[in-house]
Structures are given as C-alpha cells and as structure tokens.
N, C-alpha and C positions, 0 to 999 in steps of 0.2 A: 596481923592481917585481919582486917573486916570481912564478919561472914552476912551471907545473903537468908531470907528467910529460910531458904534450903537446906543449912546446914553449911556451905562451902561458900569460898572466898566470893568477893565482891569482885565487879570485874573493874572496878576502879582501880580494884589494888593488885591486878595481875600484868603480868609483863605481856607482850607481844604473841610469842609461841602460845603462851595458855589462850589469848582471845584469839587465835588462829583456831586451838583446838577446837574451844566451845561453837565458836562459828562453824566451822567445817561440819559438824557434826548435829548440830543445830538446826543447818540449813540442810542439811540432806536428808533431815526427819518431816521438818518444815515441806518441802519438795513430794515427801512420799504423801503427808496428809494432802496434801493440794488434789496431785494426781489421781491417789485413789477417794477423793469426791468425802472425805469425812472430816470433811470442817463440820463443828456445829454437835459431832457426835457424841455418845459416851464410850467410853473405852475402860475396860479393864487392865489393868498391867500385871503382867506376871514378875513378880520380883523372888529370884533365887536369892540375891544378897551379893552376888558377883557384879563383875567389875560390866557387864553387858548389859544385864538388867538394871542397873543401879543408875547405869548412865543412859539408860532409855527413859527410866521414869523421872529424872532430874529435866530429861530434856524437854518429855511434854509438860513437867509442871511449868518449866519456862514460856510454852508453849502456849497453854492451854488460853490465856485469854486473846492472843492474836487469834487464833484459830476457833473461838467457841468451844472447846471440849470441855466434857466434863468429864475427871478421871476417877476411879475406885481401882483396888487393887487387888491381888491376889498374893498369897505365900504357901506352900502345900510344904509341910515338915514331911521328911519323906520316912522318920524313925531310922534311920538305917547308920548312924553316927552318934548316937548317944545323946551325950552331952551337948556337942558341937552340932546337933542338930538341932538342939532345944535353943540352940543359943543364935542359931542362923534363923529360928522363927521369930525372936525376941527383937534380932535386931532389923527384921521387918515389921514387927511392927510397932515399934519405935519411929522409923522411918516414914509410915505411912502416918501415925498421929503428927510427926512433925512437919510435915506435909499438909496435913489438912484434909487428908483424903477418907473417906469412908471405903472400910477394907475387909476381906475374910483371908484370915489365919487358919489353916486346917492340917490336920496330921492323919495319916496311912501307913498301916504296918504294911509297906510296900515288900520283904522278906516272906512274911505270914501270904500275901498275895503271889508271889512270884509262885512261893512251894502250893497253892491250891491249887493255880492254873497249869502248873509246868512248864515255866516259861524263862526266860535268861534274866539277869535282873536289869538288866537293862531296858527288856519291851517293857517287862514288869512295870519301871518305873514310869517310863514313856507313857505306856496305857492310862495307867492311875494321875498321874499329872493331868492329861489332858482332858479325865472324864470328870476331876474335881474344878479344871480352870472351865470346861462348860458350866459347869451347876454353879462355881461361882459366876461369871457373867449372866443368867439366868436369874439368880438372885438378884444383884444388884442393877436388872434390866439393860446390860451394856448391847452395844452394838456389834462390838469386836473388842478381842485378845488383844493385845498387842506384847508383842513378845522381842526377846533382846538380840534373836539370830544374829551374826556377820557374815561377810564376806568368808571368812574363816572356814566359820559353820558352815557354809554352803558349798566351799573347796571340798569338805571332810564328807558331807554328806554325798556328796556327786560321786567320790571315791568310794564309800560303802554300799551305795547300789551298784558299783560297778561289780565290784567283788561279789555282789550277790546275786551276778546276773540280772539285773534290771531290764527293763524296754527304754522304750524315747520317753516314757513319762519320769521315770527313774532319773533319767538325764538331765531332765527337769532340775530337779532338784528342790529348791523350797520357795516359794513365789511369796510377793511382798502384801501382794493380798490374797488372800485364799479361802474357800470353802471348805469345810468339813464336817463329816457327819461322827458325831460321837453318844452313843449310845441311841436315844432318840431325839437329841439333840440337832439342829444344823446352827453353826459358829462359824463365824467368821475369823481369821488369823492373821494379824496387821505386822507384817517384817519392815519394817521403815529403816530398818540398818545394814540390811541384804549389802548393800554396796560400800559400808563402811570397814575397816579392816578392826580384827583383835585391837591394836596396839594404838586407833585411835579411838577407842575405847576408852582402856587405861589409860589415854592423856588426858579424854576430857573429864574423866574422875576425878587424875591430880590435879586438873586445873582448878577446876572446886573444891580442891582440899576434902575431896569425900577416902572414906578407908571402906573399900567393900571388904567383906567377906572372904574367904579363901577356901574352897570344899577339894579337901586333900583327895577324893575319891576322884578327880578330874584328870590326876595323875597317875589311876591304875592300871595295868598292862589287863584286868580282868575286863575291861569293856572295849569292843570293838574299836570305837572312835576315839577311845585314848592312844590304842595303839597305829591307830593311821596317823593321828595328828603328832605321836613323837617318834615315830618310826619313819612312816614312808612317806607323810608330806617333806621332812628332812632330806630324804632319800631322792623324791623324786626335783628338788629343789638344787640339790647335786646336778643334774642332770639340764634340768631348765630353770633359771635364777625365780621366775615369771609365771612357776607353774599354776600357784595358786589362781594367780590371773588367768591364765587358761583354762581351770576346770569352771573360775565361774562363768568365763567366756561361754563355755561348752555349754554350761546350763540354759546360757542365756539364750542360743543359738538353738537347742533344743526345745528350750519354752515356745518357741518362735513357730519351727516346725510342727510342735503338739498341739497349739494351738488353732493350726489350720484343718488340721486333721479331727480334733475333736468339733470344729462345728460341723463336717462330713457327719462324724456321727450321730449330734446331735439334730439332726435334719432326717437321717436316719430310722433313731428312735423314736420321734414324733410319727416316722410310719407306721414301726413295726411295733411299738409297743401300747399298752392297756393295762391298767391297774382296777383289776374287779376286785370283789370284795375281800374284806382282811387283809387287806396291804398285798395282793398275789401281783406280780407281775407278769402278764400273758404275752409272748412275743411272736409273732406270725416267722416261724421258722422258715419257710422258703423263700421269703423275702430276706430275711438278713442272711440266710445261707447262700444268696446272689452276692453278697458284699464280698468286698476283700476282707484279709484276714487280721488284718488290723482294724477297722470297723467293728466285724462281728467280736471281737476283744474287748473296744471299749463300750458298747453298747451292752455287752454280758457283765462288761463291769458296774455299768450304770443300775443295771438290773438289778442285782446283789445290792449294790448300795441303797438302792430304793426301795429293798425289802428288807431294809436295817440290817444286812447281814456283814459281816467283817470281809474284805479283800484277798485273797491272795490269788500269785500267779498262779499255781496250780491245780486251784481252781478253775480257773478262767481259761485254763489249756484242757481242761477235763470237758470241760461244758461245751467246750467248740467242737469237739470231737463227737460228742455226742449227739451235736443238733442232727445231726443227720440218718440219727440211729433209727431203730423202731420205734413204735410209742410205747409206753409205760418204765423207759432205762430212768434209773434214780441215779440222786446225789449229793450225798450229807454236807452241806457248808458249815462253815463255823454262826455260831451264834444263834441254832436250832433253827436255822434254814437249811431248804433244798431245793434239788431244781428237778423236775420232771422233764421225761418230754412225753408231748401227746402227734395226734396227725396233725403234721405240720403246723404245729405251734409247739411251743414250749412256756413252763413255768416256771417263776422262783417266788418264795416266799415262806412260812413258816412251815414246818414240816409236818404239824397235824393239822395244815389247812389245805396245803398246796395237792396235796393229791384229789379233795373234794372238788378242786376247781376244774378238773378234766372231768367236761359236755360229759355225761352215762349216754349209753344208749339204750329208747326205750325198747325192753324186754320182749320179745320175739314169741308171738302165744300160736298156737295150732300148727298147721302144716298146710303149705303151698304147692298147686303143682308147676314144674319149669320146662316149658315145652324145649325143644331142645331139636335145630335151631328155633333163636324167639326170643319174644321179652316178656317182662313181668313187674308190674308195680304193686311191692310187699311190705307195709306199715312206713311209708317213707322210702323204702331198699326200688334202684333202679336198677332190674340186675338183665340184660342179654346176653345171647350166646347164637353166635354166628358159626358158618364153615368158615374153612383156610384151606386153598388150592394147595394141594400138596408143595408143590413148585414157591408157594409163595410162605412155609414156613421158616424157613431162613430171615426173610424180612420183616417179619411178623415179633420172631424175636428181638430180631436186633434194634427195633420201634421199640419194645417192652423194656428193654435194658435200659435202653435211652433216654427214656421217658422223662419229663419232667417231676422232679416231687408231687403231694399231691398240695392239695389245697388250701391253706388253715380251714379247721372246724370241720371240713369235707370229709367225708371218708371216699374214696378212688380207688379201686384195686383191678389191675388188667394180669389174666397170665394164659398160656394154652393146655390145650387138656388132650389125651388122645379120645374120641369117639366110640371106638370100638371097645375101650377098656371101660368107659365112663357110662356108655349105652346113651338109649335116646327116650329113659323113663327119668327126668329127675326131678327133687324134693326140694322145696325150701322150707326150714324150720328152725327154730333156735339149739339150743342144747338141752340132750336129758339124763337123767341118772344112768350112769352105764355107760355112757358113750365110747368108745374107741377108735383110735385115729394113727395110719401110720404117714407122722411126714416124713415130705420130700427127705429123702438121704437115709432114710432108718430101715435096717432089714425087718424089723417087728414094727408090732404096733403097743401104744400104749394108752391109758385113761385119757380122755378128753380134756378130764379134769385136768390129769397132770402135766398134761401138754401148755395147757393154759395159765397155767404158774411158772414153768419153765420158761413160756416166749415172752412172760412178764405181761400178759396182757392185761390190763388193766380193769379192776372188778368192775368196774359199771359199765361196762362192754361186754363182759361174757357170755349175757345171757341175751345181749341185744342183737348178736353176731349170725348175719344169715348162714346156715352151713349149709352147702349144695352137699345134696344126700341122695345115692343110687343104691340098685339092689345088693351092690359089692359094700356099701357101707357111705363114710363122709370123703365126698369128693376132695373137698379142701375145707379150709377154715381162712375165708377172704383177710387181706391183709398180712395176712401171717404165712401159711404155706398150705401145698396141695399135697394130695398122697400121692406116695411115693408110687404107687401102679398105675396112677392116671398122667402119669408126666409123658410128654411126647418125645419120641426117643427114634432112631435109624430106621427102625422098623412100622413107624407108625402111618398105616395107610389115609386114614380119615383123621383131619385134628379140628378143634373146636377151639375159638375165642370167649373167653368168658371178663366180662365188665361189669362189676359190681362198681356202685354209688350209690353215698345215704344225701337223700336231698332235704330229709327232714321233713 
C-alpha cells in the first residue's frame, strides 16, 4: 500500500468504503470551515494521540491549501500515566514534525494540581488543558483551537449537564464555534466534527492506515463521562435505538432557543452595564431587576465573565437574590472576585477593588436645623417633611411599600414618622462618637457604630448619612431604618412624611 506525505495510504490505493470515509468526513470539516468564515486562518490543533484528534488534524492537513489555513499544533502530557504518557507526547510529536507543522509539546502534573485546588480529576484536567491550549495558541498567534469533539462527545456532554442540573445553556451543549475566556485570555473553539459520529472517526483513520494512540484511562468508571458513555448511553439506547441522535437533536434545538434569548440579553447589558476602572463591572440594578429572570441570569453571568471571574450556577442564583437587597450585601466568587451591591446599582470585579467602586458619600460636617413640616437643602441632601391626614395613613403606607426601587447612584429614602413622639424641633447632622440608636423592631438601643456594621452599611456612607435628630435622640438613620418610638402605630394622632434625596 502507497503512503501519502501524511503518513497513511494513498487514495489511489483505497477501495470505495475507505474514499466514502475520507470524503464524508473531509467535507463536513470542509463545510464547518466555510460556514464559520475561517478560510485564510491560523488554527491551532489540539492533538491527544486519539482516533478524533488524529483524524481532525490529518483532515485540515488535507485541507489546509484549498482553504488558506495555516496550522500549528498543540499536545499537553497530562503526567498522569507514566510511561504511556511520555510515550502519547512522543508520538505527537513525531506527528506534528511529519507533518510539517510548527508545534508546542508541554507537560502538567495535573494530580499535583487537582490536590492544590480540591478539585475532581477530571475539572483538574479540563481546566489545565484548556489554560495550556490558550497560551499555546497565544504563542503561536493562532485564531482558533480547533479540537476533535463528536457527535458522541456532544450526546455524553448534554447527558452530564443534565445530571447536573444545568439551564438551556447546559442544553446547549458544545457549539462548533465558540468563545471562551480562559484565564485572561478570550479563544476562540473550532468543533468542525460536532456532527460527525465516534465510529466515523475510527474509519477515516483506517482509511489512512493511521494507528492512533489508545489512553486506557477513557475507559475508567472514576470519571463521570466514562460512566454515561459505557453505562447509560447503552442504557438509554435500549430504550431508543436513535438516542444519541436525540440528545444532539436536543442540543441543537436548545442552541436555537439560547440564542434568541442571549441577544435579549445582550441588548440588555449594553443598558444596564459599565465598566469603570480596574476591570469593575457597575450594573444599574433596577433596570435589570425589571427583566425576567432568565435575562437577569445571563447578564449576571456576563458580568463575572467580564471581570475575569470563573462561572458557576450558584453563584449566579446567589447574585440574583441579592440584587434587590440593601446596599453594601457581599459575595465571594471564585477567582478573588465579588459582587457588592450598592443603591440600586450593583458591582462585580476583584475583591480589593470592587468595594472602592461604591460613589462615598461626602462626609456630613456641623449641624442643620429641620423645620418640621418643611424643607431643607443640606451639602447635596434634599430632605422634606410634610403632614399626613390622619384618614390618609393607610395610603400613604401602602405608596411606600409600593414604591418603586430607588435610582442607580441616587440615594431616595420615603418612610412615616409619628409627630408627637418625633416633636417639631429637628436636627440634621452626620454621625458622632457615642451615638445610640434604637431601630425599628429592638426593645433597646444600641451603638450607632454597631448598628452600622450590623446593616452592613458601607464605610464611605457612614459618616455622609444625614441622621434626623430630636431631643429623644436619632429619629432614624435614612435608608436603613427609623427608631423604634418614632414608628406610627394605632395610636398615633399626628404623622409626618419624611423624604430624604442626595442629588449631589
């Protein structure tokens, strides 16, 4: 049998079935570079040594001068087989000089990394793969990855997010061209064989007389996807001959619907978000807290991602929860990110920057008087205080309840007060050593200070915060709560409207 510069037979000298294979497979790599616009490109190839990667990178070499590409390669020894690891890097790259291709070989004690992080060995491996196939492509200035995925791979992978609770993105599964941020990296991810199965893989290998590699660890019950793919894809194939085909149907069908939905959001985020300085990401919380709750999800996800921080779901269930909370609630992400939130806005970005990004307010010097009813303009602070017809506190509340959020950046705070407890001498002034304050709900009272730690309020506000102050003490502490003796209650003959705003 005549071999081709490649390594594997000529197709002179193959029968019928083998040029079906090569064709088939050929043209459906062919079809994927067309569609995703990278003729002309460079591309990196990740080659494991296996029968997917061997016959991705056989197919763009074939490829490579109809289409412009120019390819380099990758191998990552992952140490975790000895021998047979040392020996799966050798025969890439052997491959890659016979080839002709300029290429980076590298090794990671992926074990050593797994126990630093605490992690399965499998993300272990995952992780470390994909942060070496960036820095290689980086290196050899490629465009895109391109890697050996199948149809296979895409059945196993739809069934693993299943099991792990995934959303409609999960459903997804794995797309033929893709973005991804890896470390501070953004890469591109080129699947050109999404639609091709295992097994015409392994043909068009034998068709070229190529011997891939064989990594016995494919076949261990210790990783997840080993055991879907010899367990329950089996199982569920029992059951529908065509399942495979279904799950990638599924994925397809869900790329479809994710798709529509992420440009919602992405029309979204051009509203509600801002990127001020150190990489922080500011999002105008009452605007995305208007969204549906799938929106606010992927837009909190975008967020993260574009303060370099790592994904997960429950994060992203934590953060939603909390847009609505008070200002200064935290929240440690992975990757020495967090997210604050402030008055109606919210942050994410590294964690010894992200709290410096929440507006301070400036600091609150001498003492004001508050007529009372009346108004008062105090360093910025718009604060009045009206009557309420007895008859009309019922409605007065149930406005205040109602109310809309406040503002981004604004400060807004409406509540009622009763009159006769609150009197009609009042004080505006900041906070000072000694202070004591009993809020709403507390039989005592406690430190102003420690009140102020408690409600988390956020140190560059503390000392900017107007406190209405009568001869009983501090009426309230705006935004946050009122004392507990000045609330309006069954009994209360005269009540008062109090409206505080910082207009800056």
């Amino acid at each position: 049998m005549r071999l081709n510069p490649a390594g594997g037979a000529s197709k002179g000298a193959m029968n019928s079935a083998s040029s079906r294979a090569i064709d088939t497979l050929e043209g459906h790599v062919a079809a994927a570079i067309s569609e995703r616009d990278l003729s002309g490109k460079r591309l990196l190839v990740a080659v494991s040594g296996g029968h997917d990667s061997l016959a991705l990178l056989h197919a763009l070499c074939h490829l490579r001068g109809d289409y412009g590409l120019t390819l380099c390669g990758a191998h990552l020894n992952h140490r975790l087989r000895g021998a047979e690891s040392d020996a799966d890097a050798e025969f890439a790259r052997d491959t890659f000089e016979r080839l002709g291709i300029p290429f980076t070989v590298g090794g990671v004690d992926v074990a050593a990394y797994r126990r630093q992080y605490k992690l399965s060995l499998e993300d272990a491996a995952r992780r470390v793969r994909y942060s070496f196939l960036a820095d290689a492509a980086a290196k050899h200035g490629a465009e895109a990855i391109a890697l050996g995925h199948t149809a296979d791979d895409q059945a196993e992978t739809v069934l693993m997010h299943i099991i792990r609770g995934s959303g409609l993105d999960g459903l997804r599964g794995m797309q033929t061209l893709d973005g991804r941020t890896i470390g501070s990296r953004r890469v591109a991810l080129f699947r050109p064989m999404l639609g091709l199965s295992r097994a015409e893989t392994e043909g068009y290998c034998g068709a070229l007389g190529l011997t891939p590699r064989v990594d016995p660890s494919n076949s261990s019950p210790e990783f997840l996807r080993n055991r879907i793919r010899m367990e329950l894809v089996p199982l569920l194939e029992q059951m529908n001959p065509s399942a495979r085909d279904a799950l990638v149907r599924l994925a397809r069908n869900a790329t479809q619907d994710s798709e529509y939905i992420w440009e919602r959001a992405d029309a979204v985020w051009r509203e509600v978000a801002q990127t001020v300085e150190s990489g922080v990401i500011r999002l105008d919380a009452v605007a995305l807290g208007k969204e549906h709750a799938t929106i606010r999800g992927r837009v909190l996800r975008r967020a993260i991602e574009a303060a370099g921080g790592e994904i997960t779901q429950r994060h992203i269930l934590d953060m939603m929860a909390m847009l609505g909370d008070a200002p200064g609630k935290r929240l440690h992400l992975s990757g020495g990110r967090g997210f604050v939130t402030g008055y109606g806005e919210a942050y994410v970005g590294r964690v010894e920057v992200v709290e410096d990004a929440l507006m301070p307010l400036p600091a609150l010097r001498g003492e004001f008087p508050m007529p009372v009813p009346g108004e008062a303009r105090v360093e910025g602070w718009h604060i009045t205080i009206a009557n309420i017809d007895r008859q009309d506190v019922g409605d007065v509340r149930d406005e205040l309840e109602h109310r809309d959020p406040v503002h981004p950046c604004k400060f807004n705070f409406s509540e009622m007060l009763d009159m006769d407890c609150v009197g009609e001498e009042l004080r505006v002034r900041g906070r000072l050593p000694g202070d004591r304050f009993q809020p709403l709900g507390m039989d005592g009272s406690k430190s102003l200070r420690e009140f102020m730690i408690d409600a988390r309020i956020p140190r560059g506000w503390r000392d900017g915060l107007p406190l209405m102050v009568s001869e009983r003490g501090i009426v309230c502490v705006p935004g946050w709560r009122i004392a507990h003796w000045a609330r309006v209650t069954e009994e209360t003959k005269r009540a008062l409207r109090l409206d505080v705003a910082f207009e800056g």
